[in-house]
Short mmCIF file of the C-alpha atoms (twelve columns), coordinates in Angstrom:
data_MODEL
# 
_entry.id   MODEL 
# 
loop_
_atom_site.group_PDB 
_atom_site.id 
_atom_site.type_symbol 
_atom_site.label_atom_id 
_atom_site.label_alt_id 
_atom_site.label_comp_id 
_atom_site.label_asym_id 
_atom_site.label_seq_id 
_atom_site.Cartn_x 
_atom_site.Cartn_y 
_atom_site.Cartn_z 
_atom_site.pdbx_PDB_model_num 
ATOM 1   C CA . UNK A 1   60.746 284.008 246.979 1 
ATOM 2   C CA . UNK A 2   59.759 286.447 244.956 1 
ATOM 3   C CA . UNK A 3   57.293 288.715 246.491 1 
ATOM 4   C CA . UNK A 4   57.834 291.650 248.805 1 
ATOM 5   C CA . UNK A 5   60.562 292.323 246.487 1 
ATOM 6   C CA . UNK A 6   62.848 289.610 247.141 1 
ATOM 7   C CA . UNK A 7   64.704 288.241 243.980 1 
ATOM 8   C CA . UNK A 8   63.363 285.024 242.417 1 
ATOM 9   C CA . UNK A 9   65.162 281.804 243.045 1 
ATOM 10  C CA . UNK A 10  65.720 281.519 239.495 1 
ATOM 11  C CA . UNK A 11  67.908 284.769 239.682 1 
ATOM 12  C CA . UNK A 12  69.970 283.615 242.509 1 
ATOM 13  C CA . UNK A 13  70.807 280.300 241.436 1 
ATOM 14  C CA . UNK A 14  71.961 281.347 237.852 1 
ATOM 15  C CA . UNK A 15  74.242 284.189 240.245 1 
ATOM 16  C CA . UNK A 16  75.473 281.491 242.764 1 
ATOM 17  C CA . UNK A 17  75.684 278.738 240.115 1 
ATOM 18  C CA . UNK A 18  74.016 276.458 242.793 1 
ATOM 19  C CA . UNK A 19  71.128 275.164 243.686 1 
ATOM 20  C CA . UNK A 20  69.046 276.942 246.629 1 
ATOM 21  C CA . UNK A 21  67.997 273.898 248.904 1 
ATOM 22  C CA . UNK A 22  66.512 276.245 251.890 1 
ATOM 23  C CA . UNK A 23  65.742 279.830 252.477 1 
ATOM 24  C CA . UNK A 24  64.324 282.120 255.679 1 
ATOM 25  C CA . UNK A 25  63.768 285.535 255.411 1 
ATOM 26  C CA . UNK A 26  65.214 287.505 258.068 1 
ATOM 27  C CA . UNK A 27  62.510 290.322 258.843 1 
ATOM 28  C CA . UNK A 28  61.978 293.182 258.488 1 
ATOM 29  C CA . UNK A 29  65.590 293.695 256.359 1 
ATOM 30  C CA . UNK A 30  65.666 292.972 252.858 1 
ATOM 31  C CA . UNK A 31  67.805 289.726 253.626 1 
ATOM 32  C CA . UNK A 32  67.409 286.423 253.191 1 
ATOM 33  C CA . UNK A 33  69.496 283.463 254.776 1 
ATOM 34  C CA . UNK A 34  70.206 280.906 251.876 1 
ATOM 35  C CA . UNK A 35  71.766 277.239 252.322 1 
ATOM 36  C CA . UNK A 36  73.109 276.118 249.092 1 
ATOM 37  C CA . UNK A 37  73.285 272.429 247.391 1 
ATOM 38  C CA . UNK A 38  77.125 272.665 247.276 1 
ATOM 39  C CA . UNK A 39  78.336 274.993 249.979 1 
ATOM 40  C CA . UNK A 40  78.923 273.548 253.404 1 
ATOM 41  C CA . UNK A 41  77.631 277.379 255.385 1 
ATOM 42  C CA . UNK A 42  74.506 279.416 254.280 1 
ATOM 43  C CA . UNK A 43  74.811 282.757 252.295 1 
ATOM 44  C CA . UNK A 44  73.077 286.006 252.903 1 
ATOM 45  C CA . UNK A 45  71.588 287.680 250.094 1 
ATOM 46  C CA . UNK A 46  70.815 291.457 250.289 1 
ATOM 47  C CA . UNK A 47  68.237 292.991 247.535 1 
ATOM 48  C CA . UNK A 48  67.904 296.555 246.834 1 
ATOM 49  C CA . UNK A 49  64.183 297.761 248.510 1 
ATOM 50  C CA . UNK A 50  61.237 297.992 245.718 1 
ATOM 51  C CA . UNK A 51  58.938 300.650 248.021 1 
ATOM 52  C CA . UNK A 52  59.228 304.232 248.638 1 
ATOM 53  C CA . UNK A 53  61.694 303.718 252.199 1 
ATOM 54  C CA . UNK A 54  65.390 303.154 251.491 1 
ATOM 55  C CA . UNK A 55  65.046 302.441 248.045 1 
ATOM 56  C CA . UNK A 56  67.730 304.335 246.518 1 
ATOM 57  C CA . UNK A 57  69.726 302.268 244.021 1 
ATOM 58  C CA . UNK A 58  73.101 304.170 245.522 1 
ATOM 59  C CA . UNK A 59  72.761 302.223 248.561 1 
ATOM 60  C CA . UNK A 60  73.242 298.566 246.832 1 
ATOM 61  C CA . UNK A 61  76.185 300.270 244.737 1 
ATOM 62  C CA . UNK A 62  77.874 301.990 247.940 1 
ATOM 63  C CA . UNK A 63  77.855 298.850 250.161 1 
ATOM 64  C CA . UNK A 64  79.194 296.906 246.959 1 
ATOM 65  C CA . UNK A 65  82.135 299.581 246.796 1 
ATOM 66  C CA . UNK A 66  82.431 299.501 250.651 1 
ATOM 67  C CA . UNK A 67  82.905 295.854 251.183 1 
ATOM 68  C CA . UNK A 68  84.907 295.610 247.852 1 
ATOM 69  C CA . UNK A 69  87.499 298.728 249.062 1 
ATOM 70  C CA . UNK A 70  87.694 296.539 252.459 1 
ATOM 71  C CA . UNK A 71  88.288 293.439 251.304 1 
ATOM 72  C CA . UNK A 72  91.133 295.108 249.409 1 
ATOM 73  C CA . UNK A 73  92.951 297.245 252.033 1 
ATOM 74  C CA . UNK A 74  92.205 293.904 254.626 1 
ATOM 75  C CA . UNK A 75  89.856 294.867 256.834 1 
ATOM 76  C CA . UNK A 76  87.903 292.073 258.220 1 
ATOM 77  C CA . UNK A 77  85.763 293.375 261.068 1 
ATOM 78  C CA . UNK A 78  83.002 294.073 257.951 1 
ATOM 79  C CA . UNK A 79  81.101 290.710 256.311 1 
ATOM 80  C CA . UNK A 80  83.066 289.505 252.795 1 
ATOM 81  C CA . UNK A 81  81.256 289.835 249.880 1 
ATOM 82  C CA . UNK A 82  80.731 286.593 248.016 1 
ATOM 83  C CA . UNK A 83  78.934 287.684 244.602 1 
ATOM 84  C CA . UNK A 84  76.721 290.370 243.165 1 
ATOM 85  C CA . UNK A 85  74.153 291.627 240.357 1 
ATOM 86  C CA . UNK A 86  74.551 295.313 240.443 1 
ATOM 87  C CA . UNK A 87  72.345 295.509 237.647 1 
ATOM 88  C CA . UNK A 88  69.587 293.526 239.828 1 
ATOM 89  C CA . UNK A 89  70.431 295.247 243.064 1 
ATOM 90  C CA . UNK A 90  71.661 292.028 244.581 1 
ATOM 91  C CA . UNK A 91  74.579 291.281 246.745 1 
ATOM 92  C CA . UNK A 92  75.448 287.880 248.498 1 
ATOM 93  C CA . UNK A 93  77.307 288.008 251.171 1 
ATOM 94  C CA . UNK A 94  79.159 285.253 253.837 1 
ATOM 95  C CA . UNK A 95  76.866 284.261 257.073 1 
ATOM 96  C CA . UNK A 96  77.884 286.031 260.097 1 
ATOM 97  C CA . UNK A 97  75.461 283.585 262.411 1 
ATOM 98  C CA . UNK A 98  75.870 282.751 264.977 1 
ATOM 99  C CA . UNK A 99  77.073 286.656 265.897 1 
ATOM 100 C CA . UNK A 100 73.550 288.630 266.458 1 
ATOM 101 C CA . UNK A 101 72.826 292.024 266.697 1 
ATOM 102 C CA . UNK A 102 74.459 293.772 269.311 1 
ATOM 103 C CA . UNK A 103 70.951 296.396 270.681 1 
ATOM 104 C CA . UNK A 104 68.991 292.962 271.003 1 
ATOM 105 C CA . UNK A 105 72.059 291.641 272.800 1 
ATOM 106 C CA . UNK A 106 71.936 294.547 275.220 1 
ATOM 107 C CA . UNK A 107 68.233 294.487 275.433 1 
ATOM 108 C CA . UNK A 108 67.914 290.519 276.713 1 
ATOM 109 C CA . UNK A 109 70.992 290.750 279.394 1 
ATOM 110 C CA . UNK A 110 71.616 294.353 280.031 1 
ATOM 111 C CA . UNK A 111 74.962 296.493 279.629 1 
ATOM 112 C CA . UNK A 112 76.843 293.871 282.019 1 
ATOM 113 C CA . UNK A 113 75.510 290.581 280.039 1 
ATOM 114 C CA . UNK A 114 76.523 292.140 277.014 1 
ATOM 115 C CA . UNK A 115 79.859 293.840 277.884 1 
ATOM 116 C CA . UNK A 116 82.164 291.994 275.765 1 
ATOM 117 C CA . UNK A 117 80.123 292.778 272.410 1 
ATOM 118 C CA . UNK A 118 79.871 296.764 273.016 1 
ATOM 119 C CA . UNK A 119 84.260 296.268 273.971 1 
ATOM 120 C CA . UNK A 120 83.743 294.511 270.461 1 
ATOM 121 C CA . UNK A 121 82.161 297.123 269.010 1 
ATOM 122 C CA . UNK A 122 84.177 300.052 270.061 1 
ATOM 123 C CA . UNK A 123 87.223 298.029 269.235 1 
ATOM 124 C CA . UNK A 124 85.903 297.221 266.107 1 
ATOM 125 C CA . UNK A 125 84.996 300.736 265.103 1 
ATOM 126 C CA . UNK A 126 88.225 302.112 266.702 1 
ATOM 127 C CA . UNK A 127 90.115 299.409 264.070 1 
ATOM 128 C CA . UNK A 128 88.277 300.545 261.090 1 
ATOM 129 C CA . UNK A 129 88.812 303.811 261.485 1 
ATOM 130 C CA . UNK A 130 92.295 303.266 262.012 1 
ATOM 131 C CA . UNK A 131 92.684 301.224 259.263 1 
ATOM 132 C CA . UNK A 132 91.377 303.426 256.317 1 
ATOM 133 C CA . UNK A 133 92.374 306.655 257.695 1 
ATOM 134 C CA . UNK A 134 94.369 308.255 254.556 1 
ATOM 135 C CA . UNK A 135 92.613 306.335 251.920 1 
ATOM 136 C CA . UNK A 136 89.790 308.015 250.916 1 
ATOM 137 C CA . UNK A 137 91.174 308.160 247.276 1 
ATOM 138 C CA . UNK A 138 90.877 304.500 247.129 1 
ATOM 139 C CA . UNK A 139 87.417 304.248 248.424 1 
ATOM 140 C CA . UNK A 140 86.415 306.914 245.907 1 
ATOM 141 C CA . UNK A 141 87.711 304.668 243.013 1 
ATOM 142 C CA . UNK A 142 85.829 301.959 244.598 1 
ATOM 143 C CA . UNK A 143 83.038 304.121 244.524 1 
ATOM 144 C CA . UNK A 144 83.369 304.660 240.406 1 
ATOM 145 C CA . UNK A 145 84.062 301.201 239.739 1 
ATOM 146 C CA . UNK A 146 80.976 300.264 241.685 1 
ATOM 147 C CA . UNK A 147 78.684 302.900 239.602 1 
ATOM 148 C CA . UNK A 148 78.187 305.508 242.416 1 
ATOM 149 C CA . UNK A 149 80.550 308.460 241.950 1 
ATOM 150 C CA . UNK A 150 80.857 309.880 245.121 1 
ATOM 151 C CA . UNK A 151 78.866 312.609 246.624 1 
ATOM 152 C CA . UNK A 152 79.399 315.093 249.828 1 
ATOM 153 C CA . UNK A 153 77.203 313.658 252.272 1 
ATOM 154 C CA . UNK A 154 77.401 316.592 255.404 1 
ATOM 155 C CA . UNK A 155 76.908 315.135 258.899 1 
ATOM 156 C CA . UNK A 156 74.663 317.528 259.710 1 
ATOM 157 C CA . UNK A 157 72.972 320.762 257.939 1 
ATOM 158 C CA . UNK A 158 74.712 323.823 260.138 1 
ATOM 159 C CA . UNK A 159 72.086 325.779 258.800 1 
ATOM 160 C CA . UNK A 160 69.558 324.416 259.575 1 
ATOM 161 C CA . UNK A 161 70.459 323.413 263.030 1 
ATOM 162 C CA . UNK A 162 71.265 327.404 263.790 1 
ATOM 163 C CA . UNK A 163 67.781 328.458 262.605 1 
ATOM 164 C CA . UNK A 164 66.352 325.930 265.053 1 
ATOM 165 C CA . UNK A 165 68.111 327.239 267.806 1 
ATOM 166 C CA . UNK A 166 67.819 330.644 266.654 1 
ATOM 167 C CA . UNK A 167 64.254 329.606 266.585 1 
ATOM 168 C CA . UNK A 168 63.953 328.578 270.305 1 
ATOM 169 C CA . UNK A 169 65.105 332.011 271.507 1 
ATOM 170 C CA . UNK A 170 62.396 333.735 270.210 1 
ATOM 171 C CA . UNK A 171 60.275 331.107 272.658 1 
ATOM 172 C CA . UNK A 172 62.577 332.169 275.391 1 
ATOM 173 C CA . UNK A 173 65.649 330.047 274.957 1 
ATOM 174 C CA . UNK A 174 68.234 332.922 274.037 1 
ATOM 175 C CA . UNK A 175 71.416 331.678 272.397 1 
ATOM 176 C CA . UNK A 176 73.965 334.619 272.579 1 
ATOM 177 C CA . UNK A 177 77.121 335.070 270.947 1 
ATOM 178 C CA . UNK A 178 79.380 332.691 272.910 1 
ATOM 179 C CA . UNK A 179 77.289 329.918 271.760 1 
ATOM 180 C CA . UNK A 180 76.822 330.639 267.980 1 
ATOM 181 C CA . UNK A 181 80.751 330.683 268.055 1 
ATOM 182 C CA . UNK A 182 80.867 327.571 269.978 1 
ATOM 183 C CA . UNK A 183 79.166 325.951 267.684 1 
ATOM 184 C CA . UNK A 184 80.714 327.144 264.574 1 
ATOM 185 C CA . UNK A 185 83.850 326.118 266.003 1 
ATOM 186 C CA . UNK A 186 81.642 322.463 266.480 1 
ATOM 187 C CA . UNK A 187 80.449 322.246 263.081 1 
ATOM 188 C CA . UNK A 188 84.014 323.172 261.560 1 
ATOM 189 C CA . UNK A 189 85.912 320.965 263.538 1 
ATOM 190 C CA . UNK A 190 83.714 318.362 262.016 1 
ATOM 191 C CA . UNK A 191 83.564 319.042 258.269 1 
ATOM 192 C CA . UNK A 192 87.377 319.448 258.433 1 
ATOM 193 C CA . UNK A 193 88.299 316.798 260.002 1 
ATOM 194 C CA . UNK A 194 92.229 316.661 258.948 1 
ATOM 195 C CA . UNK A 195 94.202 313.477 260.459 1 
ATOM 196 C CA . UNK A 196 91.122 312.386 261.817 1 
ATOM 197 C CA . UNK A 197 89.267 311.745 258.345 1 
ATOM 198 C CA . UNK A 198 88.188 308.123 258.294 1 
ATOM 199 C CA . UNK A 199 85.896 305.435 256.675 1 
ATOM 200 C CA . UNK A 200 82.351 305.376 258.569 1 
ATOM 201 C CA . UNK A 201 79.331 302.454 257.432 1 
ATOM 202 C CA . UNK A 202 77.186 305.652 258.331 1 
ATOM 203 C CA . UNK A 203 75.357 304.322 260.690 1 
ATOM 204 C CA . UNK A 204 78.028 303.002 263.673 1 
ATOM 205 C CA . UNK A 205 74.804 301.942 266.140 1 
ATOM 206 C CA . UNK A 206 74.689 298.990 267.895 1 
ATOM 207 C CA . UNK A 207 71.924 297.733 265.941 1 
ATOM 208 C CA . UNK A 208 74.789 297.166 263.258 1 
ATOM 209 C CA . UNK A 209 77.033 295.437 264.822 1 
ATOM 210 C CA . UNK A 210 77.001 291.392 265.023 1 
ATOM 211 C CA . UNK A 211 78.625 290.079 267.473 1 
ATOM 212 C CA . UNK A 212 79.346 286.525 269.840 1 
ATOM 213 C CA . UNK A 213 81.659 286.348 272.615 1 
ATOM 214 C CA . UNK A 214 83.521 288.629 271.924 1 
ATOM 215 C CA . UNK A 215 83.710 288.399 268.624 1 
ATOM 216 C CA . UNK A 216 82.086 290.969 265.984 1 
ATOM 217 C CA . UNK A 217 81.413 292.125 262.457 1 
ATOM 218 C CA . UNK A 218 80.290 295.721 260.932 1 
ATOM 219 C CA . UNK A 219 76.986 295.537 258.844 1 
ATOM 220 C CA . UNK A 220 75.141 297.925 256.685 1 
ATOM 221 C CA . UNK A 221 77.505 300.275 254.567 1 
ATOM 222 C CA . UNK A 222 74.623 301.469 252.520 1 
ATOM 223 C CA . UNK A 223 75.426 304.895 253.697 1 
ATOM 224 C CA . UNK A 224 78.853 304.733 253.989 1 
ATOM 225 C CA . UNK A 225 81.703 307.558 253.809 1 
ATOM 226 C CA . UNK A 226 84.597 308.933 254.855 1 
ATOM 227 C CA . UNK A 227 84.191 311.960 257.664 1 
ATOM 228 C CA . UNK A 228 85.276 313.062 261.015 1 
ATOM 229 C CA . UNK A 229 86.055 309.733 263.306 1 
ATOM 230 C CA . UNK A 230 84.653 311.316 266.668 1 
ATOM 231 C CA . UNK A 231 81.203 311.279 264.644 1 
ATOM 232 C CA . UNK A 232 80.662 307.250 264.889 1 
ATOM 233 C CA . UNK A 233 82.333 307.506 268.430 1 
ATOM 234 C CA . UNK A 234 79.706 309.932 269.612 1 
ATOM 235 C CA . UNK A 235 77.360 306.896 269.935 1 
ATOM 236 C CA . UNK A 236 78.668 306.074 273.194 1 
ATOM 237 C CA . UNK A 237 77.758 309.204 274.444 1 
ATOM 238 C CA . UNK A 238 74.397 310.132 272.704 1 
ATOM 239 C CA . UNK A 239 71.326 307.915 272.157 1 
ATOM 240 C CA . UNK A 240 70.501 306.847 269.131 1 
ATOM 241 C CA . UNK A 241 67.429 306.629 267.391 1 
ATOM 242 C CA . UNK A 242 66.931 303.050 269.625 1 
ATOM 243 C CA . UNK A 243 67.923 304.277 272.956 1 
ATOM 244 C CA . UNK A 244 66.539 306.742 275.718 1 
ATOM 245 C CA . UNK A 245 69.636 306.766 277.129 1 
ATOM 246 C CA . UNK A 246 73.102 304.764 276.552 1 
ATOM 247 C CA . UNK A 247 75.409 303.873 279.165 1 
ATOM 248 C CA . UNK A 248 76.473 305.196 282.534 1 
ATOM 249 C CA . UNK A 249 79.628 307.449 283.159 1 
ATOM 250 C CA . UNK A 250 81.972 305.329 283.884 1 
ATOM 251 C CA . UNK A 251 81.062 302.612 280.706 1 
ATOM 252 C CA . UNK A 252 80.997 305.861 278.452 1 
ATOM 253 C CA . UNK A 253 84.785 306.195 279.650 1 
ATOM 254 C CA . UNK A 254 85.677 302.640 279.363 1 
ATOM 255 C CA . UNK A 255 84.303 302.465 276.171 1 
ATOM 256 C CA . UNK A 256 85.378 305.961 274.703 1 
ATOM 257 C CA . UNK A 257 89.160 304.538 275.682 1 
ATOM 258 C CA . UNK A 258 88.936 301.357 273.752 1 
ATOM 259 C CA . UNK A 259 87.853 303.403 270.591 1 
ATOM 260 C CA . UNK A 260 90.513 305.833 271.151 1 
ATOM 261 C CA . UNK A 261 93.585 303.705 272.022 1 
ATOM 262 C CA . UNK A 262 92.371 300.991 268.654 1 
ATOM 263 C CA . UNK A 263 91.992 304.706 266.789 1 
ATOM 264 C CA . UNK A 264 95.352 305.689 267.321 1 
ATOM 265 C CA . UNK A 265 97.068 302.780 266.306 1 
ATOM 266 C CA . UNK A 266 96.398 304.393 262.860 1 
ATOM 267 C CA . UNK A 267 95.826 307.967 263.683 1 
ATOM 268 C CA . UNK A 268 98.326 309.876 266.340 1 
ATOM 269 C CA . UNK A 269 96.587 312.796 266.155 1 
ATOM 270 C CA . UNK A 270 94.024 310.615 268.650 1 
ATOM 271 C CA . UNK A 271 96.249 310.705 271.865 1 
ATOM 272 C CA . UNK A 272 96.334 314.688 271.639 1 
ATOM 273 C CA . UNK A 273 93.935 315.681 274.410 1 
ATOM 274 C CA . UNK A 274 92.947 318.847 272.448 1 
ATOM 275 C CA . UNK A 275 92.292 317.780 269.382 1 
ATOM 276 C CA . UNK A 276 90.680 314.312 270.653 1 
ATOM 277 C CA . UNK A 277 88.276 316.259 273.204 1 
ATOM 278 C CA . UNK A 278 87.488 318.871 270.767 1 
ATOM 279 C CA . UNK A 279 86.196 316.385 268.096 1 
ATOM 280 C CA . UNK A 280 84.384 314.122 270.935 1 
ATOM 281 C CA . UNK A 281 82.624 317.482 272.356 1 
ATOM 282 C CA . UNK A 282 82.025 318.444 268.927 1 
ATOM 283 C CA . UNK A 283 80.264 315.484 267.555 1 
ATOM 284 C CA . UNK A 284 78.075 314.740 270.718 1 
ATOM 285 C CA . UNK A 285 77.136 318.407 270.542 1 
ATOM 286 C CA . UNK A 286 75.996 318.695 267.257 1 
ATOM 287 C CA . UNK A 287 74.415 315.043 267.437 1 
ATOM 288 C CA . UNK A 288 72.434 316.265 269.921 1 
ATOM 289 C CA . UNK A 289 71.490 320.150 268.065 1 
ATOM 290 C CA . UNK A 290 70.775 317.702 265.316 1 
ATOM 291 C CA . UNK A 291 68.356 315.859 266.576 1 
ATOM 292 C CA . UNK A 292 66.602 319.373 268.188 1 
ATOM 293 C CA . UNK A 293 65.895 320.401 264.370 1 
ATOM 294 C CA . UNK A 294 62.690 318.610 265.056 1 
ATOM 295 C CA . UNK A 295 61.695 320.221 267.632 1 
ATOM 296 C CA . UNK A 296 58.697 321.466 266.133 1 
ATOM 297 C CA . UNK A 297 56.981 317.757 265.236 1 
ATOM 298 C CA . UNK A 298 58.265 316.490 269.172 1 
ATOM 299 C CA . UNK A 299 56.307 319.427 270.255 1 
ATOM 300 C CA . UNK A 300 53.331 318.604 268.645 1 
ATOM 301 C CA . UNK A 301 52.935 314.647 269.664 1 
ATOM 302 C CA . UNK A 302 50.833 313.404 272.279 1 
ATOM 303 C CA . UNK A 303 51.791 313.365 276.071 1 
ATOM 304 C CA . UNK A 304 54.107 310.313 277.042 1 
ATOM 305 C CA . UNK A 305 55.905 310.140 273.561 1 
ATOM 306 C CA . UNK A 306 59.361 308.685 274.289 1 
ATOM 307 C CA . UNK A 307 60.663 310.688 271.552 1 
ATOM 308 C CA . UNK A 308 60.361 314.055 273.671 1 
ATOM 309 C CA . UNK A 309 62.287 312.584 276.616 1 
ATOM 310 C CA . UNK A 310 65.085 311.033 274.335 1 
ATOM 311 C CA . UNK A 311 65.101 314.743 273.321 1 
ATOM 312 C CA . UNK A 312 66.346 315.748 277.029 1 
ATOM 313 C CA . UNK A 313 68.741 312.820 277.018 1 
ATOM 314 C CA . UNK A 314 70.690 313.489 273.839 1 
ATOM 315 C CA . UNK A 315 70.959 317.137 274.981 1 
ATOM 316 C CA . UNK A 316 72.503 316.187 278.376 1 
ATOM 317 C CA . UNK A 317 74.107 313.708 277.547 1 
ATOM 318 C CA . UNK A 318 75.904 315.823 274.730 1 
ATOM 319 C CA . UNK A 319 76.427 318.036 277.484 1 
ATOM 320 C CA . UNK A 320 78.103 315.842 280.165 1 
ATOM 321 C CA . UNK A 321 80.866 314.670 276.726 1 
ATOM 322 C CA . UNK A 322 81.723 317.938 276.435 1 
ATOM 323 C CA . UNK A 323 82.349 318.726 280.011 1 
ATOM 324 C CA . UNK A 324 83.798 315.766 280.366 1 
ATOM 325 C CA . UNK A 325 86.127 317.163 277.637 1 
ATOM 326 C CA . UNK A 326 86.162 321.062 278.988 1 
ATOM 327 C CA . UNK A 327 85.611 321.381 275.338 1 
ATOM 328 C CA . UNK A 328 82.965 323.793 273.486 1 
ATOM 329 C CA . UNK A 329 81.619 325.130 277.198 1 
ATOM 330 C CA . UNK A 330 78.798 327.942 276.168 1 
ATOM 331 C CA . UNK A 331 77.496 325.152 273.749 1 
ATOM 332 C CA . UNK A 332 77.414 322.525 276.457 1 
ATOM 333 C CA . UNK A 333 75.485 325.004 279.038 1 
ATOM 334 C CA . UNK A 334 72.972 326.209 276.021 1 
ATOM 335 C CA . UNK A 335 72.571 322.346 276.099 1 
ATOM 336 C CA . UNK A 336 71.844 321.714 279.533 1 
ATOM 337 C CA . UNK A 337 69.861 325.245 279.652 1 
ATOM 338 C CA . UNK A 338 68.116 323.425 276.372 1 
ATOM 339 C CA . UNK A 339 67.162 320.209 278.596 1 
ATOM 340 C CA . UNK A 340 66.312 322.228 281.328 1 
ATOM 341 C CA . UNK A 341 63.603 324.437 278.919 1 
ATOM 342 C CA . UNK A 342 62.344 321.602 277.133 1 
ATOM 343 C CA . UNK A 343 61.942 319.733 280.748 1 
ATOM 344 C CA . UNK A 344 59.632 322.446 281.872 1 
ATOM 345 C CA . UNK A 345 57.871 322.449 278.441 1 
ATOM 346 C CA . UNK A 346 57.638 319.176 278.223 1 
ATOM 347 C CA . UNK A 347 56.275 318.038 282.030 1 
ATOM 348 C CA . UNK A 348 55.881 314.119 280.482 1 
ATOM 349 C CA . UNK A 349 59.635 314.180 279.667 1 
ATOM 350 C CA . UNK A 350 60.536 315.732 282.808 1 
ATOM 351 C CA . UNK A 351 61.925 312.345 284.144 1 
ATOM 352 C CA . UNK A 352 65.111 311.021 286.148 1 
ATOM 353 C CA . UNK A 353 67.077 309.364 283.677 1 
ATOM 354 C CA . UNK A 354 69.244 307.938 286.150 1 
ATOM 355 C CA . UNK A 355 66.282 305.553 286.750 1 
ATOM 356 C CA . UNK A 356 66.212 304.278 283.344 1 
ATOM 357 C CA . UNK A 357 69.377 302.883 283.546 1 
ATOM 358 C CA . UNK A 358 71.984 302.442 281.223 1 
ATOM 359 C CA . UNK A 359 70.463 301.632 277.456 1 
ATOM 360 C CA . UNK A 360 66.824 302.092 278.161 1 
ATOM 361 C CA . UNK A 361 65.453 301.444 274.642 1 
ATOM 362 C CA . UNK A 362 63.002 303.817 273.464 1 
ATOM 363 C CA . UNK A 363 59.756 302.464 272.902 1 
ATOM 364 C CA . UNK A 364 57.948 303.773 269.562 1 
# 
């Protein structure tokens, strides 16, 4: 139980004060499932990563000070933490079985088959957000008490997003004036965020959320922190790193409205049109001019790499939210002119995405 580095039963037994009767590995996480000689339900134990990847002894100490500041305010839609080594990078947490992940959910029965966990998840995130919105002080001091002072973590690097684009129109993808405001007004929207400031794990994809009729649970606050709450919302608009594309108009809506109407049990500001649809258009958008900062490695793979069309999807996708929206307009047509470019540059990701249906996974 030691290798890979896992922790040694030793370790966890003189942390649980219990004996370790069974164990199972859940690849390829740094998890294991543990039933204990005393305790009726299993435990999952979480171990900070010994190799180069998402090592980063700040991620063990945030998701202790996330599930900690949680626990504290309430919030239950995020596992409860049971025990932890800080020192040792461990953290044991309750069993969320028999809720699985929500993307292999979608991938065995399809959007319809796996309806009521993505209403789940929006929900879910809608609640959180709700929930902490006005205590980032608190989660800050969680933060401290956990050993990680806190750190600005930017969505996205404006910069560098500006000087890809910038980039592009010397290839014959011009940009213009219009835009560059547009998407000043995108990025500032974001890193302002105001009444709409909220607690985010960081990574709001489907892959972590658990979830069984119905029912669901938040995973994976390694990266968590407090920032604009369109940002996690923008996931039902955009792919993510999983997906080629993610649902179909009318599921986008369905499932933008649940997030919005759970959001603004906490946060008013939410049932303003303007300031809603500017935030949505805004963090689709820059999602998407995100992702285009690596434009130059997609350009240089191999024919048929699913990356390149994903590329085109995120951009019109982005698009169609801020439409949608009538929010951030030159940014949205550079977007769609973006697609369009990259289409004709790209003949392999020149594809009807309609096809695909709604969360085609991408396939490495």
């Amino acid at each position: 139980m030691d290798t890979d580095g896992g922790p040694a039963r030793e370790t966890l037994e003189d942390l649980l004060g219990d004996r370790i009767v069974s164990w199972a590995r859940l690849e390829p996480w740094s998890v294991m499932r543990c039933q204990l000689e005393k305790a009726r339900v299993p435990v999952i134990v979480k171990w900070r990563r010994s190799g180069a990847v998402r090592s980063d002894r700040r991620q063990i100490l945030v998701e202790h000070a996330s599930l900690i500041f949680l626990q504290d305010i309430g919030v239950t839609s995020a596992p409860r933490l049971l025990a932890s080594d800080l020192a040792a990078g461990l953290l044991v947490m309750e069993d969320l079985a028999p809720r699985r992940a929500l993307d292999q959910q979608i991938r065995e029965a399809g959007v319809a088959g796996a309806w009521a966990g993505l209403a789940a998840f929006a929900q879910a995130s809608g609640e959180l957000a709700a929930r902490t919105s006005g205590r980032r002080a608190e989660f800050e001091a969680a933060l401290i008490r956990s050993g990680a002072p806190p750190t600005d973590q930017r969505i996205v690097d404006a910069r560098a997003a500006l000087a890809m684009m910038q980039g592009l129109a010397g290839l014959g993808l011009p940009l213009g004036p219009a835009v560059e405001a547009d998407l000043a007004t995108a990025f500032a929207t974001l890193l302002a965020p105001g009444p709409l400031q909220v607690f985010s794990n960081g990574d709001c994809e489907a892959n972590n959320f658990l979830a069984h009729e119905g029912d669901g649970r938040l995973i994976d606050f390694e990266a968590a922190d407090f920032r604009h709450a369109l940002v996690d919302a923008a996931a039902m608009h955009v792919p993510g790193p999983a997906w080629l594309t993610v649902a179909g108009p009318s599921q986008r809506a369905a499932l933008e409205q649940i997030y919005r109407a759970a959001l603004a049990t906490g946060v008013p500001a939410a049932e303003d049109d303007d300031v809603f649809g500017l935030g949505m258009a805004a963090a689709c958008l820059t999602r998407a001019c995100e992702r285009l900062t690596r434009f130059e490695r997609l350009d240089a793979r191999p024919w048929g790499d699913a990356s390149r069309l994903q590329m085109v999807a995120a951009l019109e996708a982005a698009a169609d939210a801020a439409s949608d929206h009538r929010r951030l307009p030159h940014l949205a047509g550079w977007a769609r002119r973006a697609a369009s470019w990259l289409r004709r540059r790209w003949p392999d990701a020149d594809q009807d995405l309609e096809s695909l249906g709604p969360y085609a996974p991408r396939v490495a």
